[in-house]
C-alpha positions, 0 to 999 in steps of 0.5 A, a space after each residue: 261145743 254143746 251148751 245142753 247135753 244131747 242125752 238130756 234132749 232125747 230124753 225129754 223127746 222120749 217123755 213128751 213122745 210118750 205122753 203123747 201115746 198115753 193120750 192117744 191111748 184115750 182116743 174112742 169113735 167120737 173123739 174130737 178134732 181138737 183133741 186129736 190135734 193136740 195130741 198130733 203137735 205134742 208127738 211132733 214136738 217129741 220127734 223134734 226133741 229126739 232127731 237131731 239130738 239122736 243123729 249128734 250122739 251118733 256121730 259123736 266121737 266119729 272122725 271126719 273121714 269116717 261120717 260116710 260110713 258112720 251116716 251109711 250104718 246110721 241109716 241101715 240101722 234106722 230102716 231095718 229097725 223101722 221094718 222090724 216095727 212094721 212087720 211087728 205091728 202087721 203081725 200083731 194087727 193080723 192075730 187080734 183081726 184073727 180072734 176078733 172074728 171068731 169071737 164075732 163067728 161064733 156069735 153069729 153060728 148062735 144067731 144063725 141057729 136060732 134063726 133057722 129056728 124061728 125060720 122051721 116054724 115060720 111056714 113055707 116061704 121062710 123053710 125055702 128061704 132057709 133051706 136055699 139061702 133066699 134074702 130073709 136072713 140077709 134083710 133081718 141082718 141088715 136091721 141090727 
């Protein structure tokens, strides 16, 4: 019925999707647009090797009074799995958010303390500034 085997095809849809990510793995602030781009219509390129090639294996073998339920499963089992990923990457975004800020808290206690120090030695103003929390700290956070 099929001239290509539809393993065949979603294997190179896997290998293109792949080397896609591995290009984006590269991506840094001033990445260009062109670079981005390109790596864009290489993943779409991969999703057309792997969709239509997934949903005829998947009903490969499956009677024709049974492609409704077989498209029902089909589809379940493509949003459940689309929600696992979802709520993985959330968590996984969530925790590395977690321990960045406390890397970055505990930089920020060292400043505040030394300059709280600096503030001690500075006169009046600044020990009333650092004693009730006036706008000198915030002025000299904004510069760096």
């Amino acid at each position: 019925m099929s001239k290509v085997d539809a393993r065949l095809l979603v294997a190179i849809g896997l290998a293109i999707g792949g080397t896609s990510l591995l290009w984006m793995s590269r991506f840094y602030l001033d990445v260009s647009f062109r670079f981005m781009m390109t790596t864009r219509i290489v993943q779409s390129l991969a999703l057309a090797f792997l969709f239509v090639p997934l949903n005829t294996l998947a009903f490969k073998g499956i009677e024709p009074a049974q492609t409704n339920h077989a498209s029902a499963l089909i589809n379940l089992a493509r949003n459940f799995g689309g929600s696992i990923g979802i709520s993985f990457a959330s968590t996984l975004l969530t925790r590395r958010e977690q321990f960045h800020q406390s890397r970055a808290g505990r930089g920020r206690a060292a400043a505040e303390r030394r300059l709280f120090g600096l503030r001690k030695s500075a006169g009046p103003r600044a020990r009333f500034d650092a004693k009730f929390g006036g706008h000198s700290y915030e002025s000299l956070s904004a510069d760096q």
